[in-house]
PyMOL Python script that loads the backbone (N, CA, C, O; Angstrom):
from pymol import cmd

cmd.read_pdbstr("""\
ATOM      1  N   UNK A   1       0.824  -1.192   0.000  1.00  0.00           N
ATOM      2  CA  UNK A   1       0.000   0.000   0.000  1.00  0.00           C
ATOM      3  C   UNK A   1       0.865   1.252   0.000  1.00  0.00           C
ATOM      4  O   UNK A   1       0.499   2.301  -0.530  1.00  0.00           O
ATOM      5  N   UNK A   2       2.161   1.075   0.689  1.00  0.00           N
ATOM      6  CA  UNK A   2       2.771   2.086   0.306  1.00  0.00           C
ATOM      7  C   UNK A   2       3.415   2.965  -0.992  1.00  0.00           C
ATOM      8  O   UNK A   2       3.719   4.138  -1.209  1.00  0.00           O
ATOM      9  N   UNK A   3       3.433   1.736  -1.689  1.00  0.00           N
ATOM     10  CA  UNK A   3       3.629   2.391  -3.392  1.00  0.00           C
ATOM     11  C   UNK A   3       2.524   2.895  -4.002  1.00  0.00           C
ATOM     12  O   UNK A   3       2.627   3.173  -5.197  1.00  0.00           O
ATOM     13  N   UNK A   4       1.474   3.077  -3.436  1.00  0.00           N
ATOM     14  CA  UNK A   4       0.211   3.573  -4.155  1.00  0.00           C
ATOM     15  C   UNK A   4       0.520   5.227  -4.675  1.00  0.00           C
ATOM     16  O   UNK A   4       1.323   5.995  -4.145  1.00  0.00           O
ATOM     17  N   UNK A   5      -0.159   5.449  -5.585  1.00  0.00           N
ATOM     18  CA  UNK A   5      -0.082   6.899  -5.766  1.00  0.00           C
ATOM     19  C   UNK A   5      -1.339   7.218  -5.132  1.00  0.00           C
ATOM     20  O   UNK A   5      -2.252   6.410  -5.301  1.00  0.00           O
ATOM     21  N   UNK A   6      -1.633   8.608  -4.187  1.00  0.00           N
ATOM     22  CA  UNK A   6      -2.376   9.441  -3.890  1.00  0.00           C
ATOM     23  C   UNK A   6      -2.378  10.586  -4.446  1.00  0.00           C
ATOM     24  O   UNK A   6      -1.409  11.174  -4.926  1.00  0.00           O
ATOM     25  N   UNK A   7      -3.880  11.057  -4.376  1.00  0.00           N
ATOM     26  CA  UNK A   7      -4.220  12.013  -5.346  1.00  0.00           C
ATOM     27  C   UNK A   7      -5.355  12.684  -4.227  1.00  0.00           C
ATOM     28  O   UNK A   7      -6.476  12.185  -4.135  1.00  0.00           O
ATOM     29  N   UNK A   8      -5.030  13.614  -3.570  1.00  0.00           N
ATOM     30  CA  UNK A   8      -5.673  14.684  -2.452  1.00  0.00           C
ATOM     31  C   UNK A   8      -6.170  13.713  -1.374  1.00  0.00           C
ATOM     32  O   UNK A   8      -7.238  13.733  -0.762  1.00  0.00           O
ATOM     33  N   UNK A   9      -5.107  12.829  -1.284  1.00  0.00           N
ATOM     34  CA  UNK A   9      -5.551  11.844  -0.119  1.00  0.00           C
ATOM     35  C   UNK A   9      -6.232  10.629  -0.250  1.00  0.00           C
ATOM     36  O   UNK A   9      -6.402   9.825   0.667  1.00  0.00           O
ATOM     37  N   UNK A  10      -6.708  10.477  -1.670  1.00  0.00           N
ATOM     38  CA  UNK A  10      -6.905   9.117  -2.042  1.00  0.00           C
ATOM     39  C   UNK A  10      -6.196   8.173  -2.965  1.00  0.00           C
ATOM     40  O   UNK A  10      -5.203   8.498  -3.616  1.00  0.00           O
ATOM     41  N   UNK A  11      -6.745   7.002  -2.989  1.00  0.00           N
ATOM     42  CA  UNK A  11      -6.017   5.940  -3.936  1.00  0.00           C
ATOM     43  C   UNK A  11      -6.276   6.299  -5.016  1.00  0.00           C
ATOM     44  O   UNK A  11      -7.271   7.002  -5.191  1.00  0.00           O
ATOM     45  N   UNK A  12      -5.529   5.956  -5.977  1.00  0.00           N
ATOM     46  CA  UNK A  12      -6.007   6.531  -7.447  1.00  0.00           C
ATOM     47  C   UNK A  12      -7.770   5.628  -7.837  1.00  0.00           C
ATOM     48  O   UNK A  12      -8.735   6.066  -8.463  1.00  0.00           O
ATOM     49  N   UNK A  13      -7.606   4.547  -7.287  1.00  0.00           N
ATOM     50  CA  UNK A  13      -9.115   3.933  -7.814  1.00  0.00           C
ATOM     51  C   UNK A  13     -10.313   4.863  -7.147  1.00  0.00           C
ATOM     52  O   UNK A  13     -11.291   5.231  -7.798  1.00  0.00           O
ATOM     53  N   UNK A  14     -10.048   5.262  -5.454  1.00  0.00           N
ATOM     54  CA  UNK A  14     -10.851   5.950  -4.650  1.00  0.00           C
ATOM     55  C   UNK A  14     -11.730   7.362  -5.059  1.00  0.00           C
ATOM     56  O   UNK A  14     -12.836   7.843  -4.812  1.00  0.00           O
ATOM     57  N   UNK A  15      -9.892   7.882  -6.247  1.00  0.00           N
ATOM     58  CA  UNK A  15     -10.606   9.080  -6.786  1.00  0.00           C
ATOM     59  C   UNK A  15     -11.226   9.181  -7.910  1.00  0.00           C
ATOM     60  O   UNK A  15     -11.952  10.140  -8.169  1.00  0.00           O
ATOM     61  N   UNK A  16     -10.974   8.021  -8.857  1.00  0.00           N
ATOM     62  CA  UNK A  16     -11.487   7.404  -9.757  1.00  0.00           C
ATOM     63  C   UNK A  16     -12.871   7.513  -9.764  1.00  0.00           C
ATOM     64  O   UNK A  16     -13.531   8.293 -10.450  1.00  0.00           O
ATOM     65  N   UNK A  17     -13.468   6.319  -8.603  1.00  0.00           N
ATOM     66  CA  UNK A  17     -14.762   6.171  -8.172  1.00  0.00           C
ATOM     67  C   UNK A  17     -15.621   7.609  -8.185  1.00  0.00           C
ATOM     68  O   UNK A  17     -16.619   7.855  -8.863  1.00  0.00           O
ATOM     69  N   UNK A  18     -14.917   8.506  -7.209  1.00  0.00           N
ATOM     70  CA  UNK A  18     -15.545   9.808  -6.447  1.00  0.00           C
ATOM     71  C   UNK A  18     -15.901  10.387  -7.919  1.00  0.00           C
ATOM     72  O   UNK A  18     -17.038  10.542  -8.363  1.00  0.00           O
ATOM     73  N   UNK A  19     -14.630  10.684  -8.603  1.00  0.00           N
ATOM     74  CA  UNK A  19     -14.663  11.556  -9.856  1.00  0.00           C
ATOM     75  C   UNK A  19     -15.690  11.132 -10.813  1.00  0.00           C
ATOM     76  O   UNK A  19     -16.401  11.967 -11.372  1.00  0.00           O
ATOM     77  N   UNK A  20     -15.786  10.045 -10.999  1.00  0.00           N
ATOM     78  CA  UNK A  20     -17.409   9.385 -11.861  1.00  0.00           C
ATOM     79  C   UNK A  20     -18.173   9.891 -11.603  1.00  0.00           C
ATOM     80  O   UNK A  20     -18.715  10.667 -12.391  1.00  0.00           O
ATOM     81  N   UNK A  21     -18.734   9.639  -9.959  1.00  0.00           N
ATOM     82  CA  UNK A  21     -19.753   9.973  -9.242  1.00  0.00           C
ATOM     83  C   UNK A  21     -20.708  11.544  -9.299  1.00  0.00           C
ATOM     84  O   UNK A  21     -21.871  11.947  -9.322  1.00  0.00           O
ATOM     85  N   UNK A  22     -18.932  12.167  -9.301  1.00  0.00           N
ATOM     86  CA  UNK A  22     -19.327  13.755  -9.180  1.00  0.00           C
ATOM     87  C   UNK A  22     -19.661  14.266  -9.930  1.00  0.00           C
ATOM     88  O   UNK A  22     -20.501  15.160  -9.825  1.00  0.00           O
ATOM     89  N   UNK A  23     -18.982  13.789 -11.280  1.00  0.00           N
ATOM     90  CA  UNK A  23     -18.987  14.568 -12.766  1.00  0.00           C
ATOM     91  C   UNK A  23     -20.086  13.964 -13.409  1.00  0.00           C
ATOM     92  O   UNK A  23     -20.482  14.774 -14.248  1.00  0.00           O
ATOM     93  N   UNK A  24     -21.032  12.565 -13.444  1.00  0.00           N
ATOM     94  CA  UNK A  24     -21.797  12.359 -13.746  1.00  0.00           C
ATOM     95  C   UNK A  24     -22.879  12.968 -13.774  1.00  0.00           C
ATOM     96  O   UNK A  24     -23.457  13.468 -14.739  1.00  0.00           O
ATOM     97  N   UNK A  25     -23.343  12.906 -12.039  1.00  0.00           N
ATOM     98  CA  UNK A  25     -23.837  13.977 -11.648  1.00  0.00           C
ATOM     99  C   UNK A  25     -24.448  14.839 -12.061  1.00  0.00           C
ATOM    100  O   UNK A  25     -25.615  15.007 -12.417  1.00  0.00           O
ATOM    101  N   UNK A  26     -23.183  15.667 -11.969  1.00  0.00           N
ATOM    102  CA  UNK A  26     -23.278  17.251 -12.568  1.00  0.00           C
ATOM    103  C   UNK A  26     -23.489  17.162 -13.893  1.00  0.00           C
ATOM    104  O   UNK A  26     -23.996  18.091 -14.522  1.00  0.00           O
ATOM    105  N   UNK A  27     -23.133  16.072 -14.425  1.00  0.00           N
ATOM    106  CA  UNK A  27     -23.247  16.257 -16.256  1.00  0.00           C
ATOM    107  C   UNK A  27     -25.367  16.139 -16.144  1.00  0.00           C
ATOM    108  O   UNK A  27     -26.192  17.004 -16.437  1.00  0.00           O
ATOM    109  N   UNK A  28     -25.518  15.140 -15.771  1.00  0.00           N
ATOM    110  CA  UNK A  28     -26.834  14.680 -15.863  1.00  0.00           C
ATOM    111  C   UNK A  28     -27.655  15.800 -15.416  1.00  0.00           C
ATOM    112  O   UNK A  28     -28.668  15.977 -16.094  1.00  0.00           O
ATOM    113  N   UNK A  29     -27.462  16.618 -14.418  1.00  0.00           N
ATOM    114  CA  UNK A  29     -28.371  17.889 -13.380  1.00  0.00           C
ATOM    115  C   UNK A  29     -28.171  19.172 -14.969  1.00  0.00           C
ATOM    116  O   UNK A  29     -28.925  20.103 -15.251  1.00  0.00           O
ATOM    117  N   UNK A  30     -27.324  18.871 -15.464  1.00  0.00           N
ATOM    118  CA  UNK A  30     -26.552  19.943 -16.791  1.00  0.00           C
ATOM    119  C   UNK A  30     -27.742  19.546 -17.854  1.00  0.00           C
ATOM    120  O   UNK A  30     -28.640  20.276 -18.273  1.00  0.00           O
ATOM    121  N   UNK A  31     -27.427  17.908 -18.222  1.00  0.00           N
ATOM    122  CA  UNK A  31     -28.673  17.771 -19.133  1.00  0.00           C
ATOM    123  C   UNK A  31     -30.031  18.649 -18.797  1.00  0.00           C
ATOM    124  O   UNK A  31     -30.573  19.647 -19.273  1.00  0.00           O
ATOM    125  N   UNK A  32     -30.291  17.692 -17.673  1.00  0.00           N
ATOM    126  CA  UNK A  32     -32.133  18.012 -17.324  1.00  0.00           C
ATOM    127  C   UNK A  32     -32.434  19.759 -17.606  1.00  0.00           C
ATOM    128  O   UNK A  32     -33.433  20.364 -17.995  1.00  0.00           O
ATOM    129  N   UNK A  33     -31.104  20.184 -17.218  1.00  0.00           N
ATOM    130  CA  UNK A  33     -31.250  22.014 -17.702  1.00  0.00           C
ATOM    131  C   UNK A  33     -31.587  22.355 -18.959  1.00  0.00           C
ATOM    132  O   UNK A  33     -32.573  23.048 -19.211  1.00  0.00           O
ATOM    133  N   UNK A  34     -30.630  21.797 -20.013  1.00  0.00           N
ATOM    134  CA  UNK A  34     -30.452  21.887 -21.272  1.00  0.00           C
ATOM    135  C   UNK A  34     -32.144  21.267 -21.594  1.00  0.00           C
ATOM    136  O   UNK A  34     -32.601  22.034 -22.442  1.00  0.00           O
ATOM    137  N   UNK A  35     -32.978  20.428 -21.317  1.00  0.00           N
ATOM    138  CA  UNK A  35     -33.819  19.453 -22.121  1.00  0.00           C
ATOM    139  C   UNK A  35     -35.092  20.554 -21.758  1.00  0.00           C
ATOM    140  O   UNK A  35     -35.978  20.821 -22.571  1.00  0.00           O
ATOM    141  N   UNK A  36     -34.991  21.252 -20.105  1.00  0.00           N
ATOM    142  CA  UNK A  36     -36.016  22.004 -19.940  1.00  0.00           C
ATOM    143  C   UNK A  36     -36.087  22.862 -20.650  1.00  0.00           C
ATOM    144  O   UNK A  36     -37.092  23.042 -21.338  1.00  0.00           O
ATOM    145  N   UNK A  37     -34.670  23.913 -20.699  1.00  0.00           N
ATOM    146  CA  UNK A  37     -34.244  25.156 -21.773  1.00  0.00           C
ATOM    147  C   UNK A  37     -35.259  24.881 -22.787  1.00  0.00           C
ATOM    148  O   UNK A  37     -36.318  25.465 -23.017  1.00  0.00           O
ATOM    149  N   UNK A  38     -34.711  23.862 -23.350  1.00  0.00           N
ATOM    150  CA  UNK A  38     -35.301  23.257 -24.998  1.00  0.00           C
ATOM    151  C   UNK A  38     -36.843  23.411 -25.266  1.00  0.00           C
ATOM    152  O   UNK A  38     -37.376  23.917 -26.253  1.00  0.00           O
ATOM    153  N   UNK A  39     -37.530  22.765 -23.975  1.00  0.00           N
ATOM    154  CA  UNK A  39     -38.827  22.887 -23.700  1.00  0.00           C
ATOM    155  C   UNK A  39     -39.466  24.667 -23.530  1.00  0.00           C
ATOM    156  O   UNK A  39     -40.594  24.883 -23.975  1.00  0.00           O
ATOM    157  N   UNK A  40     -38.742  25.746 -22.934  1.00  0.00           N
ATOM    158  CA  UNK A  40     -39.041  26.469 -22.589  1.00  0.00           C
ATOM    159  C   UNK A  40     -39.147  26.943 -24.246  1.00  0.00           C
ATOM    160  O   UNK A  40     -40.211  26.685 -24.808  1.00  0.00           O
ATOM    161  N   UNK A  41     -38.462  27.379 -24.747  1.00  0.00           N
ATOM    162  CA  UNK A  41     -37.648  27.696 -26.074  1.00  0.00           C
ATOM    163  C   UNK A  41     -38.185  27.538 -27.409  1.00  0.00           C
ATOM    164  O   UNK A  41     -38.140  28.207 -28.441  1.00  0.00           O
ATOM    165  N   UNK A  42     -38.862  26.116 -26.960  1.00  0.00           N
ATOM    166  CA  UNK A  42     -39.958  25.838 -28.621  1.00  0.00           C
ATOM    167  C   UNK A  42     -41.437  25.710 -27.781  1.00  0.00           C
ATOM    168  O   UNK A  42     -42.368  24.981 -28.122  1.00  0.00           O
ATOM    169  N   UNK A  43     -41.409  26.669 -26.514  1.00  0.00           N
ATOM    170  CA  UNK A  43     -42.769  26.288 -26.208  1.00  0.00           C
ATOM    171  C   UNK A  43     -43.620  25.047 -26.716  1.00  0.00           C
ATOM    172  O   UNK A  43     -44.501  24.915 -27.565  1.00  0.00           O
ATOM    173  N   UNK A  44     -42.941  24.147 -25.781  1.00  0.00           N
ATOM    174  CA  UNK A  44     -43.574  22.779 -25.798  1.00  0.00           C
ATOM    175  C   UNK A  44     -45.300  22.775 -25.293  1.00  0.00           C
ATOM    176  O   UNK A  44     -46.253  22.147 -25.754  1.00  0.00           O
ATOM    177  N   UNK A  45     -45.220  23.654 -24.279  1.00  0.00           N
ATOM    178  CA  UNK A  45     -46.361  23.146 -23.423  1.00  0.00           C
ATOM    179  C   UNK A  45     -46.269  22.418 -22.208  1.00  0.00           C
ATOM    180  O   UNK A  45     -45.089  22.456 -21.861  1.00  0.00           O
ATOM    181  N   UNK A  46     -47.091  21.641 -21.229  1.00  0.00           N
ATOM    182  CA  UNK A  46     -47.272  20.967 -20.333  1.00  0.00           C
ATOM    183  C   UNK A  46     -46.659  19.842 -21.247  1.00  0.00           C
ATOM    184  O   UNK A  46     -45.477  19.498 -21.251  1.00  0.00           O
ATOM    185  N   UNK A  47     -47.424  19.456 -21.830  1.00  0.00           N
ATOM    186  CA  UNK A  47     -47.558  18.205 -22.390  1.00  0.00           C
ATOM    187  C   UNK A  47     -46.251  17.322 -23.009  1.00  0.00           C
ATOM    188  O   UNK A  47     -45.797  16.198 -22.793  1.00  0.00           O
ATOM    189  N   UNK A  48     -45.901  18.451 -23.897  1.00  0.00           N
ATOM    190  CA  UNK A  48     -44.669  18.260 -24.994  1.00  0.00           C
ATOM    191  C   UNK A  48     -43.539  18.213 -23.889  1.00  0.00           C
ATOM    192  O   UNK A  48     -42.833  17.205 -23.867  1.00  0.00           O
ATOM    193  N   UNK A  49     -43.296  19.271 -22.924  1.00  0.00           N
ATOM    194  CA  UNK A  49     -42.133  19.227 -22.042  1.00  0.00           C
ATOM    195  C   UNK A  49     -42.106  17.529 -21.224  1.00  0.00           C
ATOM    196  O   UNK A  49     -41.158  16.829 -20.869  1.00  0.00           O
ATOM    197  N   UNK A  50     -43.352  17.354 -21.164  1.00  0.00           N
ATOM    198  CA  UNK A  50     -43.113  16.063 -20.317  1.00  0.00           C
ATOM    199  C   UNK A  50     -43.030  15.217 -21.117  1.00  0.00           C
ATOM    200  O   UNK A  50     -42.773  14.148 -20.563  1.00  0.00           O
ATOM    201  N   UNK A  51     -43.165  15.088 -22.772  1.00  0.00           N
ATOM    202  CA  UNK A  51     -43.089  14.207 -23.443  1.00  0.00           C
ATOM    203  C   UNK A  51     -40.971  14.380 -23.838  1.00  0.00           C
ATOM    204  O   UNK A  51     -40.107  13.510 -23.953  1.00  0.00           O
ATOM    205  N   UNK A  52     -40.911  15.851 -23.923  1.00  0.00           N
ATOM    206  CA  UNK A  52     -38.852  15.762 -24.037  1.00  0.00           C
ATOM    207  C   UNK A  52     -38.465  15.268 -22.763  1.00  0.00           C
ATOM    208  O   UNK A  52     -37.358  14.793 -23.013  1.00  0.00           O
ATOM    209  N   UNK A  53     -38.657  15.101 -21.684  1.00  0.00           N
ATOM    210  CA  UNK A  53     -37.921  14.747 -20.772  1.00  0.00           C
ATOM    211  C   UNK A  53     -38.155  13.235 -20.737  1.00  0.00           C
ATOM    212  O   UNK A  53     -37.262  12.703 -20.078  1.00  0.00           O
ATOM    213  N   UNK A  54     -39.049  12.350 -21.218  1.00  0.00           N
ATOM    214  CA  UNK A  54     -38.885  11.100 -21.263  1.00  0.00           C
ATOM    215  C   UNK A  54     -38.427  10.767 -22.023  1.00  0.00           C
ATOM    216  O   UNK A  54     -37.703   9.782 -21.877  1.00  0.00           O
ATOM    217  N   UNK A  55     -38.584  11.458 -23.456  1.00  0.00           N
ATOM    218  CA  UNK A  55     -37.435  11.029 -24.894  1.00  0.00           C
ATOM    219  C   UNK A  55     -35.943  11.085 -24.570  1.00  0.00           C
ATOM    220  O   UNK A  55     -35.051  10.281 -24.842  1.00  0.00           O
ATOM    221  N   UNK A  56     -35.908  12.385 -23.840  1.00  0.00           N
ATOM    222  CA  UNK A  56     -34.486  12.598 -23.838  1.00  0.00           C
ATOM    223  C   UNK A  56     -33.866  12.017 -22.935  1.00  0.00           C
ATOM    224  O   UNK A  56     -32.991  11.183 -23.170  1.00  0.00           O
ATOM    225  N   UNK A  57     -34.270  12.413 -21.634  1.00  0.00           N
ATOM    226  CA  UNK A  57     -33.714  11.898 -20.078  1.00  0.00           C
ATOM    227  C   UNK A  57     -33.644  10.112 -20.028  1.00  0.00           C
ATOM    228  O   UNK A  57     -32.969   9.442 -19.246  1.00  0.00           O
ATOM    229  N   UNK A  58     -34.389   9.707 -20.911  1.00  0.00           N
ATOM    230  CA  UNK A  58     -34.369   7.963 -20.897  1.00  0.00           C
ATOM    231  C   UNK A  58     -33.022   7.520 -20.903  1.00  0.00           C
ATOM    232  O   UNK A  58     -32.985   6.344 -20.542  1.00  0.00           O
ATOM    233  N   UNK A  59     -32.133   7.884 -21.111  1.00  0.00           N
ATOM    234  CA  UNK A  59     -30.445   7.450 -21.638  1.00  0.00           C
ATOM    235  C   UNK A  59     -29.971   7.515 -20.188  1.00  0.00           C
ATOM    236  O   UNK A  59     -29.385   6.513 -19.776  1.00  0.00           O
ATOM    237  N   UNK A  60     -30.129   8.504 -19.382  1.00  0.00           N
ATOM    238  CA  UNK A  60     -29.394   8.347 -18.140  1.00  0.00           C
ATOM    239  C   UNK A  60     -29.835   8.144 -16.846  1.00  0.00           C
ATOM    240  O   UNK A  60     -29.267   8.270 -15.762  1.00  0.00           O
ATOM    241  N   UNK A  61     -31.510   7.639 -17.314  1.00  0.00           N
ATOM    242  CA  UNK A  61     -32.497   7.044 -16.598  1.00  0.00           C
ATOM    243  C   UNK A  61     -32.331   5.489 -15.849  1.00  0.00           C
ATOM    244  O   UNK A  61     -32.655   4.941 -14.795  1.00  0.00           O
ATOM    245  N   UNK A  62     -31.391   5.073 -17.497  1.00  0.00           N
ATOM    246  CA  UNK A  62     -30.812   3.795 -17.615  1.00  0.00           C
ATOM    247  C   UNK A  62     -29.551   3.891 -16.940  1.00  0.00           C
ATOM    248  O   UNK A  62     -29.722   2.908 -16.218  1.00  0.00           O
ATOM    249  N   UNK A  63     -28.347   4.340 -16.594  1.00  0.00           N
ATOM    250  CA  UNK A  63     -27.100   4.624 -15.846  1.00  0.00           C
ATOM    251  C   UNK A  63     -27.225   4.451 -14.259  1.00  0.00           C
ATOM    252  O   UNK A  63     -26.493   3.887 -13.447  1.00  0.00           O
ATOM    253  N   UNK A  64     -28.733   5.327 -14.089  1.00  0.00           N
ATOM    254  CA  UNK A  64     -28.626   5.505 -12.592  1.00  0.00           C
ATOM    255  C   UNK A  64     -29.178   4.283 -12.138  1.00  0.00           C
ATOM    256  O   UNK A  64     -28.631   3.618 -11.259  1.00  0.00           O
ATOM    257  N   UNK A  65     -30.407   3.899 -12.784  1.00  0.00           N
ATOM    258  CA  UNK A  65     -31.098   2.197 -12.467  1.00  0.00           C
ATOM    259  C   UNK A  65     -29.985   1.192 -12.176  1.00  0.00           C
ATOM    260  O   UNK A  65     -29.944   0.421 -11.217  1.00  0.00           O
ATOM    261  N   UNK A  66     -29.116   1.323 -13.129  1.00  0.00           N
ATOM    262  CA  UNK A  66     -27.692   0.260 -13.087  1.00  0.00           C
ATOM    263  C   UNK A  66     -26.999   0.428 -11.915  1.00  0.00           C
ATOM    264  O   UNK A  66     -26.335  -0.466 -11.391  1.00  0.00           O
ATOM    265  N   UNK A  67     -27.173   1.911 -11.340  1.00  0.00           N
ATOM    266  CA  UNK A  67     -26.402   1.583 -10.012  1.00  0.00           C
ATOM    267  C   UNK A  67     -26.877   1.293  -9.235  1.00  0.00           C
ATOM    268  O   UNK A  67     -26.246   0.882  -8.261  1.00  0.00           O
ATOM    269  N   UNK A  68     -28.609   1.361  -9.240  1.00  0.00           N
ATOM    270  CA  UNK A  68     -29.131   1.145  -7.808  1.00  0.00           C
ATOM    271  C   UNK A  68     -29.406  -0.591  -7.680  1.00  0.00           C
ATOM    272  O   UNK A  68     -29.408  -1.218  -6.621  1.00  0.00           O
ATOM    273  N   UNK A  69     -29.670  -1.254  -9.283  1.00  0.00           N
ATOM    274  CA  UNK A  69     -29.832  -2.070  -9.118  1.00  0.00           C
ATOM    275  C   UNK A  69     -28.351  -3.415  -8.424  1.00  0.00           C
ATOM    276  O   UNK A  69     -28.352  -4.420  -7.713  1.00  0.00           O
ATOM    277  N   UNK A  70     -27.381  -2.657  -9.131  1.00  0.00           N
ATOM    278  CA  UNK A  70     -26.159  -3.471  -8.607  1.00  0.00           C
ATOM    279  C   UNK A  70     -25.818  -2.954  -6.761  1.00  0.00           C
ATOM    280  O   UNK A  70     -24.940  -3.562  -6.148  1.00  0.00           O
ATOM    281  N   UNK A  71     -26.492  -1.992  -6.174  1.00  0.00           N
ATOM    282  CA  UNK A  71     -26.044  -1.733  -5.227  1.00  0.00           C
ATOM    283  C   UNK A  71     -27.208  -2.819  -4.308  1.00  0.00           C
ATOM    284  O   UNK A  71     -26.900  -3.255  -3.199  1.00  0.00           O
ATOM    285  N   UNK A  72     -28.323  -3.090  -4.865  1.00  0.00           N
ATOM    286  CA  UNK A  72     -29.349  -3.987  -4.727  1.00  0.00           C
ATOM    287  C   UNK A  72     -29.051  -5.279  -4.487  1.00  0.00           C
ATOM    288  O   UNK A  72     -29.482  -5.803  -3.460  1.00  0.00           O
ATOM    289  N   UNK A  73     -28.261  -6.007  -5.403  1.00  0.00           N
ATOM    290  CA  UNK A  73     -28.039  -6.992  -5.322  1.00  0.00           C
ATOM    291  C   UNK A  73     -26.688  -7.768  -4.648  1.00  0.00           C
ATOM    292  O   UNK A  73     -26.615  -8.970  -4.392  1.00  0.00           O
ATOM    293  N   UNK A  74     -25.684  -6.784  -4.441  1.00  0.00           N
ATOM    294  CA  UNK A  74     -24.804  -6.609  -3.932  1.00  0.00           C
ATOM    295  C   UNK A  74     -23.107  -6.596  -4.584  1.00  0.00           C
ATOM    296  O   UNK A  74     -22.057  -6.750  -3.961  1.00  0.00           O
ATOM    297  N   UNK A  75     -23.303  -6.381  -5.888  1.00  0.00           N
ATOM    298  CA  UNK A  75     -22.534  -6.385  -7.021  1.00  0.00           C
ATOM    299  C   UNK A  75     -21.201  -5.441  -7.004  1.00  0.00           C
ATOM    300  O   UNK A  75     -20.132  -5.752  -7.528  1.00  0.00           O
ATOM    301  N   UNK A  76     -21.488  -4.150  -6.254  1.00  0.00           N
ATOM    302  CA  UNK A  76     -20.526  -3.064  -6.279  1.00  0.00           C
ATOM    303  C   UNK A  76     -19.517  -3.836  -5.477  1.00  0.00           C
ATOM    304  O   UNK A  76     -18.432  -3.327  -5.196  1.00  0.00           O
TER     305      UNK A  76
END
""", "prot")
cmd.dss("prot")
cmd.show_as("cartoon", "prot")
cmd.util.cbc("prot")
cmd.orient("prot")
């Protein structure tokens, strides 16, 4: 363990992990902005906005399921 490289106090896999976590995240909270924008923008409506956020948001709908389901089963 002592040859490990650290990187602000973690293992390189530790920050690895964190850095996924964080930047995903933030990428995904970034989408849902961008998809509402979109909605606001071509005046979707009630309707249409809730119809872009299931077209669009479906892609990382699927990412987060994958983690809860492997954290479910005990996979991580």
């Amino acid at each position: 363990m002592d040859g490990d490289a650290v990187i602000f106090g973690l293992t390189i896999a530790e920050f690895e992990d964190w850095s996924l976590k964080i930047l995903l995240t933030a990428l995904i909270l970034y989408m849902l902005f961008i998809i509402g924008n979109l909605a606001k923008q071509s005046k979707a409506g009630r309707y249409g906005t809730v119809w872009l956020f299931i077209a669009l948001g479906l892609g990382f709908v699927g990412f987060v399921a994958k983690s809860f389901i492997q954290r479910f089963l005990g996979i991580e």
